[in-house]
C-alpha positions in Angstrom: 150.1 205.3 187.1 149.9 208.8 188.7 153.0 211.1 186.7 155.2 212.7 188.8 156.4 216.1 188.5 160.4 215.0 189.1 160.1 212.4 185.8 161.6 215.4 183.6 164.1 216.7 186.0 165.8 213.3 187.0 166.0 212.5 183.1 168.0 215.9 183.1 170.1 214.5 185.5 171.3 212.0 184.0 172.2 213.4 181.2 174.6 216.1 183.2 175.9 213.1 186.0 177.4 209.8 186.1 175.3 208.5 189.0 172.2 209.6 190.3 171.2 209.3 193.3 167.5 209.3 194.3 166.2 209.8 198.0 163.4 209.8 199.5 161.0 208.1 202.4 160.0 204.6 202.2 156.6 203.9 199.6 157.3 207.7 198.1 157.1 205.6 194.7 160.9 205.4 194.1 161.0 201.8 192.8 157.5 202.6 190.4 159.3 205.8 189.3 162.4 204.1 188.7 160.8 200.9 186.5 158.9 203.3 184.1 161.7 206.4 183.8 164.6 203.8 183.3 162.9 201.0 181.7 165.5 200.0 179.2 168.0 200.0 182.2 168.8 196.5 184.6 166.9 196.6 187.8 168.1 194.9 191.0 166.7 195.5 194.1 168.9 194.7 196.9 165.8 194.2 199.0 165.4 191.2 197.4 167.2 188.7 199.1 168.5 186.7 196.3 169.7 190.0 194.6 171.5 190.7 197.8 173.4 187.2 198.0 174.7 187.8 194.2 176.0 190.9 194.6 177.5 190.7 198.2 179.3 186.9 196.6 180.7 189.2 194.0 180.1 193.2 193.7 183.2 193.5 191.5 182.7 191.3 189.7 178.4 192.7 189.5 179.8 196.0 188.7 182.0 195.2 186.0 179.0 193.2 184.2 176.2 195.7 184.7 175.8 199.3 183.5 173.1 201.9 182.9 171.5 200.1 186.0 168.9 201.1 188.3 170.2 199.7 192.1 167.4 200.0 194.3 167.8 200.3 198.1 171.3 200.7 197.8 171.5 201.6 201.5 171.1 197.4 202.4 174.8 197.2 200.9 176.1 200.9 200.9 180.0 199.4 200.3 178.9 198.4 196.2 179.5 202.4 196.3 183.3 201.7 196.0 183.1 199.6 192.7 180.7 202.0 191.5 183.0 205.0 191.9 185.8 202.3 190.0 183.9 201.8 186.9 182.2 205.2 186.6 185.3 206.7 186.3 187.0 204.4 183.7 183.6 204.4 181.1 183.5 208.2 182.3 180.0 208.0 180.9 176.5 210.3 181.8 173.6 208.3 183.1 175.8 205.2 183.7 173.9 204.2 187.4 170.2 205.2 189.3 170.8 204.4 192.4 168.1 205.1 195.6 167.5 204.6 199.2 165.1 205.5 201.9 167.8 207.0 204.2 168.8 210.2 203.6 171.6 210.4 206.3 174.1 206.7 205.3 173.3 207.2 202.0 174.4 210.9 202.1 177.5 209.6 203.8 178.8 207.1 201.7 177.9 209.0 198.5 180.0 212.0 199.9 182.8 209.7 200.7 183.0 207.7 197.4 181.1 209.0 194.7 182.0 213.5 195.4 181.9 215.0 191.7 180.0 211.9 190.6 176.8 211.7 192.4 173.5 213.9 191.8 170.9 213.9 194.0 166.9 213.9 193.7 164.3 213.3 196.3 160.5 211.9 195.8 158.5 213.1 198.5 155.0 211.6 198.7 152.4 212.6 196.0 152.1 216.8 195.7 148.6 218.5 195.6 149.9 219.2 191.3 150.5 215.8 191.1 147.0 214.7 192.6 144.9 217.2 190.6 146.4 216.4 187.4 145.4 212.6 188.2 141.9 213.9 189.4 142.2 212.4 192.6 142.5 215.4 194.9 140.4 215.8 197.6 137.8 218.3 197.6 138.2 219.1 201.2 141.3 219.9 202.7 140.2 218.0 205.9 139.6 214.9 203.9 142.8 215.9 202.4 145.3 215.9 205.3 143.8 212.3 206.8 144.1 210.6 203.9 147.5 211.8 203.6 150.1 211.5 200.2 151.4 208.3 199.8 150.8 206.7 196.7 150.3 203.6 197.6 147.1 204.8 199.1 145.9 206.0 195.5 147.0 203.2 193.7 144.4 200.2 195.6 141.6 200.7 197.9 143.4 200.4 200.3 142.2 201.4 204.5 144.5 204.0 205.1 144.5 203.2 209.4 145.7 199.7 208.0 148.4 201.0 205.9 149.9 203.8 208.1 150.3 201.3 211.0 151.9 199.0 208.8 153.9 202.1 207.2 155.0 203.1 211.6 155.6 199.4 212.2 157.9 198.7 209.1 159.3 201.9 210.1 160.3 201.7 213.5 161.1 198.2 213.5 163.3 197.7 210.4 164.9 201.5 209.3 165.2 203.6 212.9 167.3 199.9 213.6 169.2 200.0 211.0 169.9 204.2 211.5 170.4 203.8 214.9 170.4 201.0 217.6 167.6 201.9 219.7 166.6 199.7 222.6 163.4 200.9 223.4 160.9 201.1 220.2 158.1 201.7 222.4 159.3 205.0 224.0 160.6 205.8 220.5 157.0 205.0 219.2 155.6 207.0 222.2 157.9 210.4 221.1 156.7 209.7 217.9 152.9 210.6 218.9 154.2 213.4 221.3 156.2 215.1 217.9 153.4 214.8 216.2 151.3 217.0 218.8 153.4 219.6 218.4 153.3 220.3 214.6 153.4 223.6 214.0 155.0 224.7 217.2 158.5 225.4 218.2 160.6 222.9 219.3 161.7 222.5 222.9 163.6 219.8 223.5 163.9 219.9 227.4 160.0 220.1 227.3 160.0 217.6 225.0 162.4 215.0 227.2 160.3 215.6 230.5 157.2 213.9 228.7 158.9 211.2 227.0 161.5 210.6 229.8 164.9 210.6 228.3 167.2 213.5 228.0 167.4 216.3 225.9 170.4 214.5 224.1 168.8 211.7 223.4 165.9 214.1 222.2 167.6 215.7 219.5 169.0 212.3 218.2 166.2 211.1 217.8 164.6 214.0 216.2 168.2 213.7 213.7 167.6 210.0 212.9 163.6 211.1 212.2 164.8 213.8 209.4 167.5 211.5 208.0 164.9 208.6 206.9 162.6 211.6 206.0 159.6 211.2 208.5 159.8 214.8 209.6 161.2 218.2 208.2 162.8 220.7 210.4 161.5 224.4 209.6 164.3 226.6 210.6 164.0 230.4 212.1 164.9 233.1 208.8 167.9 234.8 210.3 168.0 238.4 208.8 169.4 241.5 211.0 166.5 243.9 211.3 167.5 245.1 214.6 164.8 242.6 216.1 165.8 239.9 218.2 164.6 236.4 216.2 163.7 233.5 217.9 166.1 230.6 217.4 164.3 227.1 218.0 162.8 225.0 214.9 159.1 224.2 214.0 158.5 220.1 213.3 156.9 219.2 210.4 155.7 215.6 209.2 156.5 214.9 205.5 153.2 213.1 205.2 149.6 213.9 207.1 148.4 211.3 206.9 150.9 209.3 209.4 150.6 212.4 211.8 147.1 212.0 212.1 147.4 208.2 212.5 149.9 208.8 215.1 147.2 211.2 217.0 144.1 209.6 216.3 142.5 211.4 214.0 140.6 209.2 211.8 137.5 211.1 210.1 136.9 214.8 209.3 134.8 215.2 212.3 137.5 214.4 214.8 140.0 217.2 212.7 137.4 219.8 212.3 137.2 220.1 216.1 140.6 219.7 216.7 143.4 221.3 217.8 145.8 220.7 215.2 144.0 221.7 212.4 145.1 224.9 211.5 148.7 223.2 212.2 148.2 220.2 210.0 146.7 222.8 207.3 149.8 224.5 207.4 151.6 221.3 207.4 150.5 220.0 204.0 151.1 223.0 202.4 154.7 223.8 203.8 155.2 220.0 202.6 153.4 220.7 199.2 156.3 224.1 198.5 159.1 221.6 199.5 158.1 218.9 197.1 157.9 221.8 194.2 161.6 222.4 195.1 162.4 218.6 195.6 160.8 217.8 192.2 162.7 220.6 190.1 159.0 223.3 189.8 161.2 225.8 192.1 164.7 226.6 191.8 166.6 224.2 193.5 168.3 226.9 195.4 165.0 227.8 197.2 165.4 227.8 200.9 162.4 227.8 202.9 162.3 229.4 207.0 159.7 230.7 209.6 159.9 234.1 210.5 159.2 235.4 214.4 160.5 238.3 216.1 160.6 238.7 220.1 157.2 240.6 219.9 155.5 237.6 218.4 155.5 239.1 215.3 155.5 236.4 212.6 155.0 234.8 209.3 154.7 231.2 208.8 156.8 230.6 205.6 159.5 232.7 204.1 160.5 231.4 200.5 164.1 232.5 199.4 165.7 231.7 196.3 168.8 234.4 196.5 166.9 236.8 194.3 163.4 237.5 195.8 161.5 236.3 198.7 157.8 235.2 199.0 156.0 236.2 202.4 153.4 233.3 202.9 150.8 232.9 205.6 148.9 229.5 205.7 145.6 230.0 207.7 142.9 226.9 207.0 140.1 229.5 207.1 137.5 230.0 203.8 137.1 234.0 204.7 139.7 236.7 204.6 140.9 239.0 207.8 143.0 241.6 208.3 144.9 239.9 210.7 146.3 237.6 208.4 147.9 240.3 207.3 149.9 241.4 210.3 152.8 239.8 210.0 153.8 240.2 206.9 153.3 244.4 207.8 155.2 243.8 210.9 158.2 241.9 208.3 158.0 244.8 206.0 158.0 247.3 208.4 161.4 245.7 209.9 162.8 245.2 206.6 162.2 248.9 205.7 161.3 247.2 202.0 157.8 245.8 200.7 158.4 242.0 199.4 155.5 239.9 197.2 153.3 238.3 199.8 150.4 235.6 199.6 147.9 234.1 201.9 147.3 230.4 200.9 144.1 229.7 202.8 140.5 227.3 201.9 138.6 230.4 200.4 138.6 232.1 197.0 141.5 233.4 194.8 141.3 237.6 195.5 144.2 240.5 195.8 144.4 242.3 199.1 146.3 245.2 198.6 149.8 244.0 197.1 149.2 240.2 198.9 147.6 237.7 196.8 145.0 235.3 198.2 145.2 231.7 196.8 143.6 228.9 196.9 145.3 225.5 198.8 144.0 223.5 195.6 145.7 226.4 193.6 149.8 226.9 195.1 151.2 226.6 191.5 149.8 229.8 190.7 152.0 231.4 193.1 155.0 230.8 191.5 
């Protein structure tokens, strides 16, 4: 089993809360996680649909009977919430429930509405490059890399990776986006999916956006909501700082896995993304991905708040990392040499700022030092913090 970087932070958690709650996208290795962190604990998985008749017949009654339990899925029956919140708060003990579900947005919802004060919350993203390279099974290439994608399931069996990404989009679209939101047309749905996924990278324009798929801009930015909530995308939002610079507004789209983004545009071998136009986008991709599963798994402050940066002059740098106390100044570029342009946004930052702040370029050559910026390798992010 591949160790994952969250095992000593959601242990910490449970020593601190009475219920923790653990998010994060369907086949992220919640359930895996769950068995071996919490294995003197009950397991029920309400995906399991003799589990689910049980405690639907009775969830008082399966409350009262069951503690320090892992509830898997708990999004399937969200209402057991209510008894939880009952019995946490008469044993008033730490550690008492693990609960998890793939949906960010009902499961934030009802946890907010029964379980405020009670509840902390963890997310497991897909596998991080750390986590990979610690179980030697990082890619060499970061082509090979971003196709292959992070989802452990694809580690753990030799598995065809075109096989299980269209079963991952076809489990997706017909069973969670359902049970988010009622959506008539999977097809169109499945259709904006692909024409996302083409603009990784790139600012989002929704009216653009609803001319190609044909829907409204309305409809676009639901859709784009229910896609964050069940964790297939991350939005990248604009760092807002008065330097006397007008800041573009719109988000940059991100997918929290490569490997379905490539599926969903074809890109099946290293040939097709070497040539392609999304590969210094999908590069930057992985690694804005890789910096938010550092945060997600408790390597970076928890307060660490990640944004773009661009100016009206097109000035711009393509991750700002803010934890309330200092700021990191990344550019991402998938080259293997250095250039001085690489360089010119983070001048063009400093000179707005009127203050020098660390900077690094995380790019597919060697470790080096630049002046004050550090040059990293993508194999090598740790080092940054």
């Amino acid at each position: 089993m591949i160790r994952r970087d969250i095992e000593s932070y959601l242990k910490r958690l449970t020593q601190q809360s009475r219920v923790v709650a653990l998010t994060g996208p369907r086949q992220s290795g919640k359930t895996t996680l769950c068995k071996s962190e919490f294995a003197d604990y009950s397991y029920y998985n309400l995906e399991n649909i003799n589990t689910f008749n049980t405690v639907t017949a009775d969830p008082v009654g399966f409350v009262e009977t069951n503690s320090r339990a892992v509830i898997d899925e708990i999004q399937k029956y969200p209402d057991l919430l209510s008894q939880v919140q009952v019995q946490v708060d008469e044993r008033g003990r730490y550690g008492d429930y693990v609960i998890t579900g793939s949906q960010n947005l009902l499961l934030s919802e009802k946890i907010s509405q029964s379980l405020a004060g009670r509840a902390s919350y963890a997310t497991l993203l897909p596998l991080s490059i750390h986590e990979l390279k610690n179980a030697d099974l990082l890619c060499d290439s970061f082509v090979d890399q971003i196709i292959r994608g992070f989802y452990p399931e694809t580690y753990a069996a030799d598995i065809n990776t075109d096989i299980f990404y269209e079963r991952y989009l076809r489990t997706y679209v017909e069973r969670d986006v359902r049970m988010i939101r009622n959506i008539s047309d999977l097809s169109t749905f499945q259709r904006f999916l692909g024409l996302l996924a083409g603009r990784i990278g790139q600012l989002v324009n929704r009216e653009s956006l609803a001319g190609d798929v044909g829907v409204n801009a309305k409809t676009i930015e639901n859709w784009i909501s229910i896609l964050e909530a069940s964790y297939v995308i991350y939005r990248l939002r604009p760092y807002h700082v008065n330097f006397g610079k007008r800041l573009i507004r719109a988000s940059k789209i991100y997918f929290h896995d490569t490997g379905l983004a490539c599926h969903l545009l074809g890109i099946t071998d290293r040939n097709i993304l070497e040539n392609h136009y999304l590969r210094g986008g999908l590069f930057e991709n992985m690694v804005i991905l890789d910096i938010l599963k550092n945060i997600s798994s408790g390597m970076l402050h928890s307060n660490t708040k990640l944004h773009f940066y661009r100016d009206n002059g097109g000035n711009e740098i393509d991750l700002v990392i803010d934890n309330g106390k200092e700021r990191l100044l990344m550019e991402i570029k998938s080259g293997s040499t250095f250039a001085s342009d690489f360089l010119k946004g983070i001048k063009a930052f400093e000179r707005a700022s009127g203050t020098a702040s660390k900077s690094v370029i995380v790019y597919a050559g060697q470790k080096g030092q630049v002046g004050n910026t550090s040059l990293v390798n993508w194999r090598d992010m740790e080092v940054c913090w």
